[in-house]
C-alpha positions as CSV (number, residue, x, y, z in Angstrom):
1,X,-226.6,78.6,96.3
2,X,-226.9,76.0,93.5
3,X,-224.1,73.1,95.4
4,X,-225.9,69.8,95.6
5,X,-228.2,69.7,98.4
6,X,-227.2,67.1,101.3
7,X,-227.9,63.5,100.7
8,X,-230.7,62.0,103.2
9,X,-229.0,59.6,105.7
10,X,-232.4,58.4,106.7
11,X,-232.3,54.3,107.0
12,X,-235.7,54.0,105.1
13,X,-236.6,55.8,101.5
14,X,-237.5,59.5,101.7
15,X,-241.3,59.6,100.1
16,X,-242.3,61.8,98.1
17,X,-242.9,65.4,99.4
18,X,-243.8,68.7,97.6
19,X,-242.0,71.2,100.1
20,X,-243.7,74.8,98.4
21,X,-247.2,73.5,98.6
22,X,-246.6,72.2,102.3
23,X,-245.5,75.4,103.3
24,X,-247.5,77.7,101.1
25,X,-250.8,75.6,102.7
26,X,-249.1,76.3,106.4
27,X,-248.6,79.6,105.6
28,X,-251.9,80.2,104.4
29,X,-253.6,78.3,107.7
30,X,-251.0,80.1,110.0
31,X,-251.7,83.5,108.6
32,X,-255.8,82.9,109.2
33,X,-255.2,82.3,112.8
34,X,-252.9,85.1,113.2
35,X,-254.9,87.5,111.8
36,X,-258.3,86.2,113.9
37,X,-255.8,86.2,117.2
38,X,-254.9,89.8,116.9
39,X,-258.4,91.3,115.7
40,X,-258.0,95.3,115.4
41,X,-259.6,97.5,118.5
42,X,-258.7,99.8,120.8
43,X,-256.4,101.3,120.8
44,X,-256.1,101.7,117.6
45,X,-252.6,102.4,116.9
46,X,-251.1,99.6,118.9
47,X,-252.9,96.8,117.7
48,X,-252.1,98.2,114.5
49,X,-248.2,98.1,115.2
50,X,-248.8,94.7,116.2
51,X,-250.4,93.8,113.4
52,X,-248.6,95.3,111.4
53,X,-244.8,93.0,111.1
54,X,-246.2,89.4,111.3
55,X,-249.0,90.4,108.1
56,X,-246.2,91.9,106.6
57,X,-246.1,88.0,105.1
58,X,-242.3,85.6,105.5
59,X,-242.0,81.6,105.6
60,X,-243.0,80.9,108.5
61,X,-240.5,78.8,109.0
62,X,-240.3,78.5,112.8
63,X,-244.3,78.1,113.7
64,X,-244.2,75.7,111.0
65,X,-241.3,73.8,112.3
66,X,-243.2,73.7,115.6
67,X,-246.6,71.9,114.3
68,X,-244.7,69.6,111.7
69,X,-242.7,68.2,115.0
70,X,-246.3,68.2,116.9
71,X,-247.4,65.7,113.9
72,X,-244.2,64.0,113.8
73,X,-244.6,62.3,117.4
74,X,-248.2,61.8,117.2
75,X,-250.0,65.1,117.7
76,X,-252.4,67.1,115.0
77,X,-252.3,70.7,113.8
78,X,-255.1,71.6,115.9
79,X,-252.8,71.0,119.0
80,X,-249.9,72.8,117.5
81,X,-251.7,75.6,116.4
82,X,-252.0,78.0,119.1
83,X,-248.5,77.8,120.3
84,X,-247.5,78.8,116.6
85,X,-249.2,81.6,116.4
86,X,-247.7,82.3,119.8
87,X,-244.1,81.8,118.6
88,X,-244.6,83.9,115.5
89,X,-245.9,86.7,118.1
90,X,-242.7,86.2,120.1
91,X,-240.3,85.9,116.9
92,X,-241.9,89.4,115.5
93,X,-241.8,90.8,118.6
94,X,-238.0,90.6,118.7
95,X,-237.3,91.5,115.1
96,X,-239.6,95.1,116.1
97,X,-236.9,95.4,118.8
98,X,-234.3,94.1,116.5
99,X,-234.6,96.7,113.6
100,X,-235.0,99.9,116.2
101,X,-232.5,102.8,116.0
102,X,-231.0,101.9,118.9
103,X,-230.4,98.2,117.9
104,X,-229.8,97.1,114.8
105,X,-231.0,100.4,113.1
106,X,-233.1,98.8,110.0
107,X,-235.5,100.5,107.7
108,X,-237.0,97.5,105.8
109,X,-238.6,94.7,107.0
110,X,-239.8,92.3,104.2
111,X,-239.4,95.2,101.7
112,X,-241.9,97.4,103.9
113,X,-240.9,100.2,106.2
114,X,-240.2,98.9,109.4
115,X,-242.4,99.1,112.6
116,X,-240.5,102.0,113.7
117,X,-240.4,104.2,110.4
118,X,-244.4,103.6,110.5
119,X,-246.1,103.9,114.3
120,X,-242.7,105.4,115.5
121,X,-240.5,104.3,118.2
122,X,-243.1,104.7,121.6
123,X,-245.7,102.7,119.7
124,X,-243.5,99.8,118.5
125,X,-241.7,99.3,121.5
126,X,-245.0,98.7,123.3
127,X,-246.6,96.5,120.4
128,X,-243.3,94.6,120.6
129,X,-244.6,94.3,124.4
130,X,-247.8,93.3,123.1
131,X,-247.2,90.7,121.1
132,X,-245.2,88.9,123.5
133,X,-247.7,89.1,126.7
134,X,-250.6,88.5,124.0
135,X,-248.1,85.1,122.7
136,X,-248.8,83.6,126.1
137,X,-252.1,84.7,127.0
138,X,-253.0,82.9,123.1
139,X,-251.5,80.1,123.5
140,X,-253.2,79.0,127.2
141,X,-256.3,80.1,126.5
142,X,-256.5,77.8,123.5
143,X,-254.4,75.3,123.6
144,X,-256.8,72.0,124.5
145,X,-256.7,69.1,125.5
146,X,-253.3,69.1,126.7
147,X,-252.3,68.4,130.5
148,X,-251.2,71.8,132.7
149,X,-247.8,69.9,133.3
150,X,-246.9,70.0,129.1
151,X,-248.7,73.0,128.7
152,X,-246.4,74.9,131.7
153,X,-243.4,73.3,130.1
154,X,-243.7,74.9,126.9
155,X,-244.1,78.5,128.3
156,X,-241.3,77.6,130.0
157,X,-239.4,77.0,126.5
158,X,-241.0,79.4,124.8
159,X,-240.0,82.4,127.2
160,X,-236.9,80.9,127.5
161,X,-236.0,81.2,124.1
162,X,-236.6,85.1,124.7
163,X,-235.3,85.5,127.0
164,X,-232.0,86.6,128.9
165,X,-230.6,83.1,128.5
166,X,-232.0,83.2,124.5
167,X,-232.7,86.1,122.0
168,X,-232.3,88.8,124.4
169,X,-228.4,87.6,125.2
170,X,-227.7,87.4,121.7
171,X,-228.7,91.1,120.7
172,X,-226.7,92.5,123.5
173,X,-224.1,90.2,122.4
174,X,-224.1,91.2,119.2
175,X,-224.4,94.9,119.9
176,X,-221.6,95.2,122.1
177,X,-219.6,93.3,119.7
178,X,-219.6,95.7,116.9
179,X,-216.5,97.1,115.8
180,X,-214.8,94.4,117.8
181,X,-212.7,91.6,116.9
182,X,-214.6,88.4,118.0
183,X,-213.5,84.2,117.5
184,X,-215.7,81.7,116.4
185,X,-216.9,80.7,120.1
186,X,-218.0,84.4,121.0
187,X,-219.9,84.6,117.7
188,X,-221.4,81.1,117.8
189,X,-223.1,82.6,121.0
190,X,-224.4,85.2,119.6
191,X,-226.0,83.0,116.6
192,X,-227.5,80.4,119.4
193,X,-228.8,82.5,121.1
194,X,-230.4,85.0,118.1
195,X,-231.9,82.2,116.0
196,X,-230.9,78.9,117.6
197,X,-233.0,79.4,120.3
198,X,-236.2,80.2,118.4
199,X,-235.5,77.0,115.9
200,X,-234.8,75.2,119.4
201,X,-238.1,76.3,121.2
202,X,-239.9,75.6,117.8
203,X,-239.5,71.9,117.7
204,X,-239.1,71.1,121.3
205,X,-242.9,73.0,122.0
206,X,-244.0,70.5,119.1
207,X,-242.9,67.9,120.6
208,X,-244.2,68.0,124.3
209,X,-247.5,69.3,122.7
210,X,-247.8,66.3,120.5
211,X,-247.1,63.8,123.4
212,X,-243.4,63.3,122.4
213,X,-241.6,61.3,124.8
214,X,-238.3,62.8,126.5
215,X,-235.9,60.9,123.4
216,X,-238.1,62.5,120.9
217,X,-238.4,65.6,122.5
218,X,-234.1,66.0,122.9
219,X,-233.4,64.6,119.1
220,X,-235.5,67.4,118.1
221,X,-234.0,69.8,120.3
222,X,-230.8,69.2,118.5
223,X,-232.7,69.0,115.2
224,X,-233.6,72.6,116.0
225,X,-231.0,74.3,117.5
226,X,-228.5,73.0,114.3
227,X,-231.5,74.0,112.3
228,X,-232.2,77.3,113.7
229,X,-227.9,78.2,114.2
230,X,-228.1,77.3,110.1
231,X,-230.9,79.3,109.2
232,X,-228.9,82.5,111.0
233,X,-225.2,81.3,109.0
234,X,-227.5,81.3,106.2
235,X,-228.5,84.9,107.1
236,X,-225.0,86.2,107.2
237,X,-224.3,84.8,103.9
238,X,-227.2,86.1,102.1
239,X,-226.0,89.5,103.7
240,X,-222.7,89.1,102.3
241,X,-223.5,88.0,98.9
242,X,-227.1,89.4,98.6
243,X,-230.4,87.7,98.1
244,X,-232.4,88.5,95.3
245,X,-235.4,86.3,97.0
246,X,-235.8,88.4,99.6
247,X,-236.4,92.1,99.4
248,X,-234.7,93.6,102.4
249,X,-231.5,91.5,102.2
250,X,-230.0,93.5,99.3
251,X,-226.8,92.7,100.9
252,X,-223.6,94.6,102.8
253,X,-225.7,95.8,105.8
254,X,-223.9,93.8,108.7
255,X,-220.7,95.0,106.9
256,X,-221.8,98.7,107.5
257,X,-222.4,98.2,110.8
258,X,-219.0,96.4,111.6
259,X,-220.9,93.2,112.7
260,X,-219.2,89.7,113.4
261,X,-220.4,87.2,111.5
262,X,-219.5,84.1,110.0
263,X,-218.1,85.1,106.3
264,X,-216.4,87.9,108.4
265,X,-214.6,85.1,110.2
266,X,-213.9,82.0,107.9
267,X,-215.5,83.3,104.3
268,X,-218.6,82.8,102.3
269,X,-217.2,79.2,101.3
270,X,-216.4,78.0,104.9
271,X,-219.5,79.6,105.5
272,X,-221.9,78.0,103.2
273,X,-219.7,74.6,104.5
274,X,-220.8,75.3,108.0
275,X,-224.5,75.6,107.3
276,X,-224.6,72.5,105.5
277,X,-222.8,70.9,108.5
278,X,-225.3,72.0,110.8
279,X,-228.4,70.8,108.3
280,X,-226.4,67.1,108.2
281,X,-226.5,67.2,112.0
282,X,-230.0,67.9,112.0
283,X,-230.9,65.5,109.2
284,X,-229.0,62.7,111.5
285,X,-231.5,63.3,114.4
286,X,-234.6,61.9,112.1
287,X,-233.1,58.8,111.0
288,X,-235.0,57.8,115.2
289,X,-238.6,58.4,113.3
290,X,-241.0,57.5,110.7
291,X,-239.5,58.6,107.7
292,X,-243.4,59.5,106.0
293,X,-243.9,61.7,109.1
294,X,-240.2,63.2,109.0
295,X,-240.5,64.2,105.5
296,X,-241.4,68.1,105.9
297,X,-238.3,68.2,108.9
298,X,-235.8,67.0,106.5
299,X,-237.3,69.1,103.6
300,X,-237.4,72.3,105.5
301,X,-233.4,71.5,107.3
302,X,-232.7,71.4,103.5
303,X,-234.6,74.4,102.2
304,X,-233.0,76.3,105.1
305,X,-229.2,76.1,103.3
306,X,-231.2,76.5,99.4
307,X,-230.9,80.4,100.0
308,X,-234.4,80.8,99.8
309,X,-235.3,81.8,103.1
């Protein structure tokens, strides 16, 4: 993944930005108020499982999506805060369901055992429950200083995203499509709907926490669904052609299981083509702000398509 990244068609000079320290500082302050939001009691066991996945460490690329658009129309970390913790709750919630026997059959998770293969299947299925309920309950009980009417329509998003119109629609999709022939339209469903959505959610729940108006709050709605539809391309192609910066995406898995998916279709180069598409789409949405506050949204569209996810 060395091609040149895309060009910035933002109508003032990009400033400076240091992408790894923003996100290695987000991931650090997002981590602190995971851990403090899930505290460990009883029972035991299944605040353990649902510990468990979202310490397991990652990017945290959609809870930090979500307060870098909070701060992008206006708002503050503070504001954004709960309702990341909340979407990395839901997001790890549906990768425990994800990487069950009965869905997408996964041992690894991060290069650690999965939920499953440590609490078993009873216990993860019901911290995957967990998590989600606890995601909602979080984010209203301390999200401040925001009116009832935003706060309401960012559940609404959020569960949405999950939801039989957004991740839930995808899996079945995608499990009932294995072994199947499938065109581009059928699979492009599946990809909206698996990580589209939760890219989507992310940066729309920024923006009505942060006060965005309703043309903020739709450019980045596209900004996140082309985002999150990349980061999933990206995901296919890292399965095809491995990815030595992640541990559990050795590579080949999706072809074991028959799976559609985009180099399955069109090829790694079409592929890889695709993705950048998407990030170029997204990129075009920013050109509407400040380009000192979009810095982080065009730096992340682009680290999405670097293979280092």
């Amino acid at each position: 993944m060395d091609e040149k990244l895309i060009t910035k068609p933002h109508k003032d000079p990009l400033p400076k930005f240091e992408l790894e320290e923003y996100m290695a500082k987000m991931a650090k302050q997002i981590n602190k108020a995971l851990d403090e939001a899930v505290p460990l009691q009883n029972p035991q066991t299944l605040h353990e499982a649902m510990r468990y996945t979202f310490l397991a460490g990652g990017n945290r690329v959609f809870s930090t999506l979500c307060i870098a658009s909070c701060e992008l129309v206006g708002g503050n970390q503070s504001l954004a805060m709960p309702m990341a913790c909340a979407m990395e709750m839901i997001t790890t919630s549906a990768v425990i369901l994800d990487d069950l026997p009965c869905m997408d059959n996964d041992d690894l998770r991060r290069g650690k055992p999965a939920n499953h293969k440590v609490f078993g299947e009873a216990a993860s299925v019901l911290g995957s429950h967990g998590l989600f309920c606890l995601a909602i309950e979080h984010f209203a009980n301390k999200t401040e200083n925001i009116s009832p009417d935003r706060k309401l329509r960012a559940i609404v998003e959020i569960c949405s995203a999950f939801g039989s119109e957004g991740a839930l629609a995808g899996q079945i999709t995608d499990l009932n499509s294995e072994g199947k022939e499938v065109n581009l339209s059928e699979l492009e469903f599946i990809h909206r709907n698996k990580s589209g959505k939760f890219g989507e959610a992310s940066t729309v729940c920024g923006a009505i926490l942060g006060g965005g108006n309703e043309d903020e709050i739709a450019r980045l709605r596209n900004y996140g669904m082309c985002v999150g539809l990349a980061y999933q391309v990206m995901d296919d192609i890292l399965d095809a052609t491995g990815n030595k910066n992640n541990k559990d995406q050795e590579g080949g898995r999706d072809l074991l299981r028959d799976k559609a998916t985009y180099p399955k279709l069109i090829g790694v180069d079409e592929s890889m083509k695709y993705a950048r598409e998407l990030v170029a789409q997204a990129i075009k949405e920013l050109e509407y702000f400040d380009s000192v506050r979009a810095a982080p949204l065009y730096q992340m569209a682009n680290f999405i398509v670097s293979g280092k996810c």
